[in-house]
N, C-alpha and C positions, 0 to 999 in steps of 0.2 A: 508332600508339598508339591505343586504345581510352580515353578522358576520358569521365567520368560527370558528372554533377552530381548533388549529393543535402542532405538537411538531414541535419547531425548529434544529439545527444544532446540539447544546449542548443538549439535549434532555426532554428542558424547553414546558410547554406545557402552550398556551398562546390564546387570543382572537383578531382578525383582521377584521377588513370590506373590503368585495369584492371589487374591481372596476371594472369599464365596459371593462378596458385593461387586466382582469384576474388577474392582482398584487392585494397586501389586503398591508392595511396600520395597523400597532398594534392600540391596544384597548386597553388604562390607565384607569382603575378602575374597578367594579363591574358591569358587565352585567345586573345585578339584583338589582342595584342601582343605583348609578352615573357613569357615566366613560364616556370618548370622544376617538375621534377618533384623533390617531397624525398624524403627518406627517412623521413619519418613516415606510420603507417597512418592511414588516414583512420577515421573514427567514424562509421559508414555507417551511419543509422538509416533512413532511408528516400530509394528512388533516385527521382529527378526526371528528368522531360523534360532531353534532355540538354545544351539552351538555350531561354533564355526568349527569344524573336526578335522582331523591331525591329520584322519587316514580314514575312509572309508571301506570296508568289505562288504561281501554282498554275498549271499549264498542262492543257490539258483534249483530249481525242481524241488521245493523244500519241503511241500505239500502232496500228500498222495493224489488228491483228486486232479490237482493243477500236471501233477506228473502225465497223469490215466490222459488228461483232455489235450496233448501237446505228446502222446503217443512215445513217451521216452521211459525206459525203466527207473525201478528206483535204486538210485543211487547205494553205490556202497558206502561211500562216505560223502560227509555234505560236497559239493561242488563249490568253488570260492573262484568269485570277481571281483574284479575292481570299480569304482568312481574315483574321480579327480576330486579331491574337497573344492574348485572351481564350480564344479555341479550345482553346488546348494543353490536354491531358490527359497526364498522368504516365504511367510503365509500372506497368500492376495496377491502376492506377484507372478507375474505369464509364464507359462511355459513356452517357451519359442520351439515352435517348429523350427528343425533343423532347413537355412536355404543354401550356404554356401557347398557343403557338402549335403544334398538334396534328400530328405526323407517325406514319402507320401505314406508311411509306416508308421507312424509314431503311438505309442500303446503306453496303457496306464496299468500300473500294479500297485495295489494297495500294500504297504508292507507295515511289520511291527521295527522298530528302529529303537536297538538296544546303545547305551552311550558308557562306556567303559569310564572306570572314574578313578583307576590307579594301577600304576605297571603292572603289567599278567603276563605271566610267563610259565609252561607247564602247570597250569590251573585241572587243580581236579572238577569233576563234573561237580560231585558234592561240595563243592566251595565257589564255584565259579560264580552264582549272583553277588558273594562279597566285594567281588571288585565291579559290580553294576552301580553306576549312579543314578541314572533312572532311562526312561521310555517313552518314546515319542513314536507320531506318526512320521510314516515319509511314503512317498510315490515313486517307485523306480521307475521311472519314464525310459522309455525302450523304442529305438529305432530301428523294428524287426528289418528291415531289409539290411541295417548296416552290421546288425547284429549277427544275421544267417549268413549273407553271402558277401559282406564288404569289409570284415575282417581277418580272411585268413584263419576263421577257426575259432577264434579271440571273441567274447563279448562284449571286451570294453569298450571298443567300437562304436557302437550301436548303443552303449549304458552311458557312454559319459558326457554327452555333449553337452553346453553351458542349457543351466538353469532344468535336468533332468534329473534332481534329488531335491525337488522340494521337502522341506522338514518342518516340523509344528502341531501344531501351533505355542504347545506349549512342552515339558520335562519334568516327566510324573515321576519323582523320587521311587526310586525302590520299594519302600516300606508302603506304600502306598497300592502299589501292585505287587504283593509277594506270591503270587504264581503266574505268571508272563502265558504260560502255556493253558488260558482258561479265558480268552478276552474276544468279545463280538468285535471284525472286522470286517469292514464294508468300503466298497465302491460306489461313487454315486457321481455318473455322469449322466449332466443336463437332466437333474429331477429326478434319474432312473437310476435304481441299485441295477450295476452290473456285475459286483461283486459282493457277496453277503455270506459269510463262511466263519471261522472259528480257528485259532491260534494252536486250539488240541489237534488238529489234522498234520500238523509237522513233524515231517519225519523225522527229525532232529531236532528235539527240543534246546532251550533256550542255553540250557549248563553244555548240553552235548558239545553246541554249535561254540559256545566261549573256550570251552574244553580242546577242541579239535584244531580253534584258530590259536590259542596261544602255546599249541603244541613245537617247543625247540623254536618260537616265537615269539618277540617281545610286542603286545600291546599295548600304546601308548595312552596316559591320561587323554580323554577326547577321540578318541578312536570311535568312531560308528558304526555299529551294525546292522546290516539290512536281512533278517531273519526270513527271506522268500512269501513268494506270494500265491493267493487260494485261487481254483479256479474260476473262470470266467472272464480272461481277459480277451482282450480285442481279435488280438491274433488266432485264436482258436475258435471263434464265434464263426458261423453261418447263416446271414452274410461274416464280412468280420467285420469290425468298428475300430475303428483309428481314427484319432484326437486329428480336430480339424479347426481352424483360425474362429471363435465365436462359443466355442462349447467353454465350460465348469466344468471341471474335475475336482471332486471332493474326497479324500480320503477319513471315515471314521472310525475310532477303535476306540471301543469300553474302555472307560476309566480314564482315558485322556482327552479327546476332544477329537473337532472335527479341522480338519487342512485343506482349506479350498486354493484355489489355483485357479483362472482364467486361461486360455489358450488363443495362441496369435503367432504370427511367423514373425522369424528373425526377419529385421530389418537389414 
């Protein structure tokens, strides 16, 4: 099942399942519990991130090649950062270049964004997709200069400013993608793939990664995760390429859809 969130006409904001005709019929109950699908259309005035989440993680250098192209080893265990659920950006809304705290850095990562869908805690690798509720795109937007040199060490820095976890378009149920670790993922800024790579390059696969975070850690229903990104991002490019006020940044991944985003500085 493909579920949306969106506000409707009155400006109720509400859960719907896709259809293949583009219509989404509403969604009676808890996402994260019970609830079915009815047979009423939904009143789609505008689509929203396809969950507002509890808590965001991130895992970073996820990717062997993205490791090789950013000249870092690979990891003994996954690497874990944070977003602020403040982050989120809708699908079709800006990314704002950071002004008050100034980034002329600003870099796009295509990411798989896994969406936990019941308490985890000490989850074995072999059980860990049972508490996945599904899978969405997301863009970890990255302000490599606040990232490298303006936090002290820390990435959240540089990872979380407003409207830098764009997420969507849509939340591809589990059963629908039952191997996460097999899915074409791509970049596509202003027309042009700059990123076009594959989900099987992660060092850490998808149970590894739910495995690792909910180790002596409780994950909450709605919790996000940001599974790392492949290579070919801005910062590593020669020249390099950072998002600039006028470009499209698109993220696309097999089996769920595409996540565009415009780009414009904070006002």
């Amino acid at each position: 099942m493909k579920i949306i969130r969106y506000s409707d006409s009155t400006g109720r904001i509400a859960y719907a399942s896709q259809q293949t005709d583009g219509s989404a019929l509403t969604i009676e109950g808890d996402i994260f519990g019970d609830y079915r699908v009815t047979e009423t259309v939904a009143d789609v005035v505008k689509l929203l991130a396809p969950v507002q989440p509890v808590s965001i993680l991130c895992i970073g250098l996820n990717y062997k090649f993205h490791a090789e192209e950013t000249g870092a080893s690979i990891p003994e265990h996954p690497i874990l950062f944070m977003k602020t659920p403040a982050s989120v950006q809708n699908p079709g809304d800006a990314i704002q270049l950071p002004r008050t705290l100034r980034s002329d850095m600003v870099d796009y990562e295509c990411e798989l964004a896994v969406v936990i869908s019941k308490k985890a805690k000490n989850v074995s690798k072999e059980n860990a997709l049972d508490y996945v509720l599904g899978y969405t795109c997301a863009n970890d937007v990255s302000a490599r200069d606040w990232q490298k040199n303006g936090g002290g060490g820390q990435w959240c820095r540089g990872k979380t400013f407003d409207t830098f976890c764009p997420l969507g378009p849509v939340l591809v149920t589990k059963d629908e993608i039952p191997n996460p670790n097999a899915l074409g993922i791509k970049t596509i800024l202003n027309g042009e793939a700059v990123q076009d790579w594959n989900t099987n390059d992660m060092i850490f696969d998808v149970p590894t990664v739910i495995a690792f975070l909910s180790a002596s850690t409780t994950l909450l229903p709605g919790t996000v995760i940001l599974t790392g990104t492949p290579q070919g991002v801005g910062m590593a490019r020669k020249p390099q390429l950072f998002l600039k006020a006028g470009d499209t940044v698109t993220i696309e991944i097999e089996g769920i859809g595409s996540l565009t985003n415009p780009v414009e500085e904070e006002s």
